[in-house]
C-alpha positions in Angstrom: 67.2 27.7 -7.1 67.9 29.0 -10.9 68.5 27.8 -14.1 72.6 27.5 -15.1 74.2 27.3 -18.3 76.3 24.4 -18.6 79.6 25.7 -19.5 79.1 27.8 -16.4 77.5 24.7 -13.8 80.9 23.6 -11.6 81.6 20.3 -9.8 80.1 20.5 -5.8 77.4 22.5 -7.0 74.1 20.8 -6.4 70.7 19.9 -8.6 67.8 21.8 -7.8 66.1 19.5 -9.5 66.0 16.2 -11.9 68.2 16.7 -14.8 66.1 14.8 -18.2 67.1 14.3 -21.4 65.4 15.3 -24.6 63.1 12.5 -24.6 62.3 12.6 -20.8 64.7 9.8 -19.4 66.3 11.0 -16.0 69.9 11.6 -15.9 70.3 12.6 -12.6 68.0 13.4 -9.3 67.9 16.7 -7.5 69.6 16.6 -4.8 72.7 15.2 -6.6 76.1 16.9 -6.2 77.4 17.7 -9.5 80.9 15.7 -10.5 83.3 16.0 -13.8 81.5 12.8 -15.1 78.3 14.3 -14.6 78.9 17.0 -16.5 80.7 15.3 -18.9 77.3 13.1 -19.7 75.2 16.1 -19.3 77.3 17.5 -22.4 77.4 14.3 -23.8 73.2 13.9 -24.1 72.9 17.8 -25.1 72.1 18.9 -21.5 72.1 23.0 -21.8 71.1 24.3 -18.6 70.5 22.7 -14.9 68.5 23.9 -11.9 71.5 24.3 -9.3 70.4 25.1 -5.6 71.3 28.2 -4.2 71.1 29.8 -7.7 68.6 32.8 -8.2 67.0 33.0 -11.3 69.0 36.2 -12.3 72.2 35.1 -10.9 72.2 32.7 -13.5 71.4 35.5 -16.4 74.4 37.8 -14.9 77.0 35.5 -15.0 79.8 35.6 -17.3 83.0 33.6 -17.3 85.7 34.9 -15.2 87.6 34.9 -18.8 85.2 37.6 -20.3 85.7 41.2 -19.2 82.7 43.2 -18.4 83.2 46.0 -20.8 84.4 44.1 -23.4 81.2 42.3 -23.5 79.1 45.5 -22.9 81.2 46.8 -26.3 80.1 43.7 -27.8 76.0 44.1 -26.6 76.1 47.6 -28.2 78.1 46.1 -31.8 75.3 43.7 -32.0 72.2 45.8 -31.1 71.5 47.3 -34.7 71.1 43.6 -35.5 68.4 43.3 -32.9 66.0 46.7 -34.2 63.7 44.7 -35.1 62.9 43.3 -31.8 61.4 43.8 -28.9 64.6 44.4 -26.7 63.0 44.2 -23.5 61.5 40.8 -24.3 63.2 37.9 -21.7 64.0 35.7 -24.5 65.6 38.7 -26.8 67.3 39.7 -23.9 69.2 37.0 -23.3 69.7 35.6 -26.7 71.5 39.5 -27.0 73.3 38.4 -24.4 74.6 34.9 -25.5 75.2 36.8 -29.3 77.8 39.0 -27.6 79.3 36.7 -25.0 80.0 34.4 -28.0 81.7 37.2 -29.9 83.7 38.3 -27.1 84.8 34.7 -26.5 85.7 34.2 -30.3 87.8 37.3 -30.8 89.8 35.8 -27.7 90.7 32.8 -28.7 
């Protein structure tokens, strides 16, 4: 099991474990398999992330979408890293928000 970012969860894929909202109501039980609807309410109720089966826990930190090329993204990791000095770069959290800053930039210069 591993945590997946919603924009990268796909229908057939199946909950590791209870999807809640913000103030703890169940959405959904593990062991659901994942349709468009779901997703759509998961978006709908600010849903982030799941716990998908079969998902490690870095599998989910070293996906990009298929739309995103590798280097481009690496480019965009070292364009952002001065704005990071500050930080403890090989902090989990820092790590991936470094991550997310580029992937967004790659994404934006795209479209």
């Amino acid at each position: 099991m591993g945590t997946v970012a919603i924009e990268n969860i796909e229908t057939g894929m199946v909950l590791a474990s209870d999807v809640r909202d913000r103030s703890g109501r169940m959405l959904l039980g593990a062991g659901a398999e994942l349709t468009q609807k779901h997703l759509v309410i998961f978006r709908t109720w600010g849903i982030l992330e799941a716990d998908i089966e079969g998902q490690g826990s870095n599998d989910a930190a070293g996906q990009i979408p298929a739309d995103v090329d590798p280097l481009e993204l690496a480019a965009a990791e070292q364009a952002l890293a001065p704005l990071f000095r500050h930080t403890n770069l090989n902090h989990p959290v820092i790590i991936e928000l470094l991550r997310l800053a580029a992937l967004r930039k790659v994404q934006h210069v795209t479209l």
